[in-house]
KOLTORPA-326629 format. One line per field, with one value per atom (N, C-alpha, C, O, CB): chain; atom name; x, y, z. Coordinates in steps of 0.05 Angstrom, whole numbers, plus 32768, in hexadecimal, padded with zeros to 4 digits. Glycine has a CB too. Example, Ala and Ser with C-alpha at 12.3 -4.5 7.8 and 13.67 -1.06 7.14 Angstrom:
2
selo = A,A,A,A,A,A,A,A,A,A
drendo = N,CA,C,O,CB,N,CA,C,O,CB
u = 8108,80F6,8108,811D,80E2,8101,8111,8102,810C,811A
v = 7F8E,7FA6,7FBE,7FBE,7FA7,7FD3,7FEB,8001,8017,7FF4
w = 809C,809C,809C,80A9,80B5,808E,808F,809D,80A1,8072
//
This chain:
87
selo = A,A,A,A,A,A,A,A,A,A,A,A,A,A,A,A,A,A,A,A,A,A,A,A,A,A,A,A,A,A,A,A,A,A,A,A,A,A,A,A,A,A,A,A,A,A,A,A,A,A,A,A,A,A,A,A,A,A,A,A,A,A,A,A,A,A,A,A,A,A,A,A,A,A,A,A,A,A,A,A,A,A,A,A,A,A,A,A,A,A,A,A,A,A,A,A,A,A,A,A,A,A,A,A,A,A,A,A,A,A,A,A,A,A,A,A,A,A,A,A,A,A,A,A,A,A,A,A,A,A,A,A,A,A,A,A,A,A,A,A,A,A,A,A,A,A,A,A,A,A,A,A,A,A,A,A,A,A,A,A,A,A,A,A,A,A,A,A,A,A,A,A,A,A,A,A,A,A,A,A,A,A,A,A,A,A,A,A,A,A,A,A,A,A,A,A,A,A,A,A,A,A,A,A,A,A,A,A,A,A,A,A,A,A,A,A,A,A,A,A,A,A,A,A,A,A,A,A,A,A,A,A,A,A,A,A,A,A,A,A,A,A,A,A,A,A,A,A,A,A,A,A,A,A,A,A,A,A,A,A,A,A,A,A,A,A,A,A,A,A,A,A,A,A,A,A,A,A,A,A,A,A,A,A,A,A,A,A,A,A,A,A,A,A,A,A,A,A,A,A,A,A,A,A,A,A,A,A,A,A,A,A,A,A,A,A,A,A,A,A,A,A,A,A,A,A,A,A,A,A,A,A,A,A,A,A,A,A,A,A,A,A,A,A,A,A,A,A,A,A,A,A,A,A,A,A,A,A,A,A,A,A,A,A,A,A,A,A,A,A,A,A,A,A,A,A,A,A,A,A,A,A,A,A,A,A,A,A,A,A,A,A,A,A,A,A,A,A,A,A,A,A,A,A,A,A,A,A,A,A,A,A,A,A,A,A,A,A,A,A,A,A,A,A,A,A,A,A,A,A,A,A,A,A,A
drendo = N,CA,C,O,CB,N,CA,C,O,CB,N,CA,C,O,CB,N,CA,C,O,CB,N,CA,C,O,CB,N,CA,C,O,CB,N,CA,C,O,CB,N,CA,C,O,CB,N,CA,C,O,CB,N,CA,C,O,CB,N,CA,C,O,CB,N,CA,C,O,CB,N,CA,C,O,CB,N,CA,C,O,CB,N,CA,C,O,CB,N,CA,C,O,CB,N,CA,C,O,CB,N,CA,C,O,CB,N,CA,C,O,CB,N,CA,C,O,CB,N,CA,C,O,CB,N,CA,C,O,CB,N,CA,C,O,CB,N,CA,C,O,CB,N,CA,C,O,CB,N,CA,C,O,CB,N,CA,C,O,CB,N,CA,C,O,CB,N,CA,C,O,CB,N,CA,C,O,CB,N,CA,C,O,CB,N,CA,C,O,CB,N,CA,C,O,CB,N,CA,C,O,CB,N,CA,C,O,CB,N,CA,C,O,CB,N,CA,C,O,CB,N,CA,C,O,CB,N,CA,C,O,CB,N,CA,C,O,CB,N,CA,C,O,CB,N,CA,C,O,CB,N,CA,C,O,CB,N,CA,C,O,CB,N,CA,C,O,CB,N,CA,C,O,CB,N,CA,C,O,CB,N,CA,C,O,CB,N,CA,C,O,CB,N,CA,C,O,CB,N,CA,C,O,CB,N,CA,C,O,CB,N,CA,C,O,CB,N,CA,C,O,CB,N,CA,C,O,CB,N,CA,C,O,CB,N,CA,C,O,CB,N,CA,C,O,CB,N,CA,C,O,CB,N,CA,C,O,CB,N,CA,C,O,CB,N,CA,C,O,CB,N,CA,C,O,CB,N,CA,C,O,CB,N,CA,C,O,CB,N,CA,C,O,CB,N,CA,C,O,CB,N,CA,C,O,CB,N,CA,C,O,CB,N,CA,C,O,CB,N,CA,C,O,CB,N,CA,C,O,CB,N,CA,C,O,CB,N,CA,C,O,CB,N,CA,C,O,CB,N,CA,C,O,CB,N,CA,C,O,CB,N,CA,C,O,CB,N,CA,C,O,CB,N,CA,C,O,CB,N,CA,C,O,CB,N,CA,C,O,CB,N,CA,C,O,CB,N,CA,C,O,CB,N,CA,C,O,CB,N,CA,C,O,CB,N,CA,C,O,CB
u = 89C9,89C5,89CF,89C4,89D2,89E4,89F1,89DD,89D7,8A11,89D2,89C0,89A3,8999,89B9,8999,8986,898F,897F,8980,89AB,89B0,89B8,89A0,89C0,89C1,89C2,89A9,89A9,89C4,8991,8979,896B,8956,895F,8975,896D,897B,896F,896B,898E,89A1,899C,89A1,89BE,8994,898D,896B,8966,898A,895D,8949,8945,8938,8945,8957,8953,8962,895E,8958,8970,8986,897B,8982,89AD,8965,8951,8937,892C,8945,8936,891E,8920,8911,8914,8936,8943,8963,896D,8942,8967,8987,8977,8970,89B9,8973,8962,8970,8986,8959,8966,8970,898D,8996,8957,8993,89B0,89C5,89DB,89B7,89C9,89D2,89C7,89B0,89D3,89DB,89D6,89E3,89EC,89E2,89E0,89E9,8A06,8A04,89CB,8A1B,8A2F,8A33,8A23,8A4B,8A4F,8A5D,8A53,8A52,8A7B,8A4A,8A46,8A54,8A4B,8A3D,8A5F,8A6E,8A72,8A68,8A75,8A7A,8A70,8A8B,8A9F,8A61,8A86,8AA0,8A99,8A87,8AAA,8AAA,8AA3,8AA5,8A96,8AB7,8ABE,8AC0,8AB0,8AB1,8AC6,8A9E,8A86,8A6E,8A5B,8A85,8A6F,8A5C,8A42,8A2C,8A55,8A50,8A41,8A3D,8A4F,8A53,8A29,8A24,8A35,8A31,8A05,8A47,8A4C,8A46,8A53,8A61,8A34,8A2D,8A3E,8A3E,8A0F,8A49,8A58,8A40,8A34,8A7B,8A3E,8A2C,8A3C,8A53,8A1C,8A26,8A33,8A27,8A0E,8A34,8A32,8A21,8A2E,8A41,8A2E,8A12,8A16,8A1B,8A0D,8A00,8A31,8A3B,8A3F,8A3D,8A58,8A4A,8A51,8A6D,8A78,8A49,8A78,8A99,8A94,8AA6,8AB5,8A80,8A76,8A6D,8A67,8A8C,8A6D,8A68,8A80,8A98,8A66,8A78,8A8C,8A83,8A6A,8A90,8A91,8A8A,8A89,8A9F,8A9E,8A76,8A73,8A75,8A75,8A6A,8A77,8A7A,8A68,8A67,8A7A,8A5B,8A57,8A3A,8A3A,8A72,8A2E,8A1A,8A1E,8A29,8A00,8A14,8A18,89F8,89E6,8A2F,89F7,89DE,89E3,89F2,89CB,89D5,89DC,89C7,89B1,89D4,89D6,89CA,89AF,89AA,89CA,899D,897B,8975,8960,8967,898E,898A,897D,896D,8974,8984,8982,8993,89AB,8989,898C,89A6,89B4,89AB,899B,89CA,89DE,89E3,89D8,8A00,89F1,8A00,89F7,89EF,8A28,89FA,89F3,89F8,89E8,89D4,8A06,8A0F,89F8,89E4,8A22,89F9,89DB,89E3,89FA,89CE,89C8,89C7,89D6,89DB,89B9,89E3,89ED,8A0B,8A19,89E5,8A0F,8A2F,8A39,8A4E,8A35,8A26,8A27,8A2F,8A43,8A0E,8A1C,8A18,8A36,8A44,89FE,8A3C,8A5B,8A6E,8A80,8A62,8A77,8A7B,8A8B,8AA2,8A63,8A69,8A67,8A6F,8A80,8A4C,8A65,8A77,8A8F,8A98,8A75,8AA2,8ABA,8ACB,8ADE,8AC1,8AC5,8AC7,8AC6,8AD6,8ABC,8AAD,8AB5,8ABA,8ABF,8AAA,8ABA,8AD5,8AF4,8B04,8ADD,8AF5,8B1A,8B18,8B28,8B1F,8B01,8AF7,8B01,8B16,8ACC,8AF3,8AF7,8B0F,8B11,8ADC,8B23,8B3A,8B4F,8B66,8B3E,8B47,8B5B,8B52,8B60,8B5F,8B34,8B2C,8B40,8B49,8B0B,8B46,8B52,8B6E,8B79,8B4B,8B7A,8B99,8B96,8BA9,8BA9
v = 8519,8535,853B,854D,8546,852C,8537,852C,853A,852D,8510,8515,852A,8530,84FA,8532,8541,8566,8576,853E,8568,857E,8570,856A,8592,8565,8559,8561,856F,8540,8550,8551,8570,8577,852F,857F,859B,85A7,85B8,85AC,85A5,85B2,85AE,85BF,85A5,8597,8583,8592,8597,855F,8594,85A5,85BF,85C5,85A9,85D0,85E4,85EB,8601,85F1,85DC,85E6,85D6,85DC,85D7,85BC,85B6,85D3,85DA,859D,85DE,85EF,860D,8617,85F1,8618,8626,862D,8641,862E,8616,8621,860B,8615,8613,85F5,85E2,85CB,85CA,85EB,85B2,859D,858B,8574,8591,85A6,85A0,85A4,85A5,85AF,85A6,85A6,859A,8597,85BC,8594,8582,858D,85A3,8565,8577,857C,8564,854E,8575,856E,8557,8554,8558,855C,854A,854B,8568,8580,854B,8557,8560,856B,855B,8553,8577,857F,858C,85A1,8583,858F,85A1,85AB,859E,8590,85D0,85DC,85E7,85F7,85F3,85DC,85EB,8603,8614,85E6,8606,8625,863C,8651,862A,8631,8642,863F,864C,864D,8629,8618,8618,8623,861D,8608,860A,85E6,85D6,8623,85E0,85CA,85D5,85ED,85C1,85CE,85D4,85C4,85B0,85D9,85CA,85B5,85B7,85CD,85B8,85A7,85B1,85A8,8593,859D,85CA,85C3,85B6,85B9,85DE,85A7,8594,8597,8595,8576,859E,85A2,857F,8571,85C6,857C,8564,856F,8581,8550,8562,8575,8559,8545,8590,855B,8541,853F,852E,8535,8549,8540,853D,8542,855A,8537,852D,8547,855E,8519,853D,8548,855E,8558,8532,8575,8593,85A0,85A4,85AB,85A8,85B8,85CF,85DB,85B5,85DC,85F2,860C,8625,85EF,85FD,860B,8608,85EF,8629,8610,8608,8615,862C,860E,860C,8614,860D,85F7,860C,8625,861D,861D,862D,8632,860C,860D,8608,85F5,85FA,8619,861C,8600,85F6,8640,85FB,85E0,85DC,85C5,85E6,85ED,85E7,85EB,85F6,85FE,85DD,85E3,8601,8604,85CB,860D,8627,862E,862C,8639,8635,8640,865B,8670,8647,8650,8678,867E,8694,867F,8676,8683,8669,8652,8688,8671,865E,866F,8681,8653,8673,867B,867F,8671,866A,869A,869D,868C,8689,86BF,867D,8679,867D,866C,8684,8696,86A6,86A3,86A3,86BB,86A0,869E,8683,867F,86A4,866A,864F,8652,864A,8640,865D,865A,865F,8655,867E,8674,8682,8679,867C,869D,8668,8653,8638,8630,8650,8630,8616,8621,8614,8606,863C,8645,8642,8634,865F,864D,8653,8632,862F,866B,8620,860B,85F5,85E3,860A,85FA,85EE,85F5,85E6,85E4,8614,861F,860E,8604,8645,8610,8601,85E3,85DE,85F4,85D1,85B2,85BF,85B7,85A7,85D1,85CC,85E0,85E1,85CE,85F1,85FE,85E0,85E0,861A,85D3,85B6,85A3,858F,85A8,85A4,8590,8595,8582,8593,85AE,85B7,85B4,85A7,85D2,85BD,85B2,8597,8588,85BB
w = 8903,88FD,88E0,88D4,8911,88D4,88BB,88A6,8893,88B5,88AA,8895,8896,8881,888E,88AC,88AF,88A0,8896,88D0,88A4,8896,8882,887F,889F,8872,885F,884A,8836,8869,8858,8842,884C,8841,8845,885E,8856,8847,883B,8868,8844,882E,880A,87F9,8836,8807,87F2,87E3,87CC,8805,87FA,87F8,87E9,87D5,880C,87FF,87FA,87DE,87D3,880F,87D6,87BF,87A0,8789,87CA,87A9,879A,8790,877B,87AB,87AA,87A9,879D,878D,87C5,87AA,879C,8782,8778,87AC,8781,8767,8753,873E,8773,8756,8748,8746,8751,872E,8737,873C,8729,8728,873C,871D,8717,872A,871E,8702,8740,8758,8777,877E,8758,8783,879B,87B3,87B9,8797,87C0,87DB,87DA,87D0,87F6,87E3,87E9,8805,8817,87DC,8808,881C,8833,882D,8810,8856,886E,8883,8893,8875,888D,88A1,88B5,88AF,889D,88CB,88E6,88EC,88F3,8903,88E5,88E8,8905,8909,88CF,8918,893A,8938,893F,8955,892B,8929,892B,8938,8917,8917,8918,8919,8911,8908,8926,892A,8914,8914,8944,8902,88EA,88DB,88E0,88D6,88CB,88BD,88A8,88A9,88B8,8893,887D,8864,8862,887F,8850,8839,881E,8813,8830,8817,87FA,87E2,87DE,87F2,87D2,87BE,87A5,879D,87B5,879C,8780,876D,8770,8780,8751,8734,8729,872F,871A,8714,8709,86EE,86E4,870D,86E1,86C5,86BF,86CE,86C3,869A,869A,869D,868F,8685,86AA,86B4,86D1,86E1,86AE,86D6,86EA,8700,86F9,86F4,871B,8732,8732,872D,874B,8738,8740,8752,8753,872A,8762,8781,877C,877E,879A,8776,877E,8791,878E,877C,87A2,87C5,87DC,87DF,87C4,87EC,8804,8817,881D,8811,881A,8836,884D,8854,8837,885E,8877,8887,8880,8884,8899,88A8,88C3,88C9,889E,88D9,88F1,8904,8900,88F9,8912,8926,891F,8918,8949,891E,891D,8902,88FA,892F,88ED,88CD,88C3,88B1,88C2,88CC,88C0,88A7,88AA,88D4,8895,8883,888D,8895,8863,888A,8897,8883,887F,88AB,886B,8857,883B,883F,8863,882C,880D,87F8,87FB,8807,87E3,87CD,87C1,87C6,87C1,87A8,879C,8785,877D,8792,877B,8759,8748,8737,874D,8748,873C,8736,8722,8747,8752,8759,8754,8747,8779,875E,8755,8739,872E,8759,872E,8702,86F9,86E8,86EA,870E,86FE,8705,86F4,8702,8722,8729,8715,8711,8730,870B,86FA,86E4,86D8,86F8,86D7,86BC,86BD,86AB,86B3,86D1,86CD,86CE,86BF,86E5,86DC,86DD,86C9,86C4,86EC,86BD,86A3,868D,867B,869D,868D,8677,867A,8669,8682,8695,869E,8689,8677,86D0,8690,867C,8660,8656,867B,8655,863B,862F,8617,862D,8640,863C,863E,8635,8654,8648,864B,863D,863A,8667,8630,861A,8600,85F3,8611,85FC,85E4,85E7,85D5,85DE,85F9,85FC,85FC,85FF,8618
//
C-alpha cells in the first residue's frame, strides 16, 4: 500500500506544484488514520522538506499545502543557505 500512495502522491504533486518537487518519505499515522507523504524540493543544497500530505486509505488526498505556501516555505529556507553562506 505505501508504494501505491506513494506514486499517488508523486502524481499529483507532479500534476499540480510541478516537477521541482516530489514525493518522499511514507507513513501511516493511526491516529488519524492517515497516509502521510513528506514533500521534497530539489535545490542545489540538495533535497529540503517542505512539509507533508495526507491521503486517506482509498488514496484520497485530505490535506496538501498550496503552491504557494510550499514557494514560501522553500524561500525562507534558502534564505537560512545563504545567511550562513556569508558568515
Amino acid at each position: 500500500m505505501q508504494k501505491e500512495i506513494y506514486e499517488t502522491a508523486k502524481e499529483y504533486l507532479i500534476e499540480n506544484i510541478g516537477e521541482l518537487v516530489s514525493a518522499g518519505d511514507v507513513y501511516y499515522d493511526a491516529g488519524q488514520s492517515t497516509w502521510n507523504v513528506k514533500i521534497l524540493a530539489k535545490t542545489p543544497h540538495g533535497l529540503l522538506i517542505l512539509g507533508e500530505m495526507r491521503l486517506d486509505k482509498n488514496k484520497n488526498i485530505v490535506d496538501v499545502p498550496t503552491k504557494e505556501t510550499l514557494l514560501s516555505i522553500l524561500k525562507t529556507k534558502l534564505t537560512g543557505f545563504q545567511v550562513r553562506a556569508i558568515l
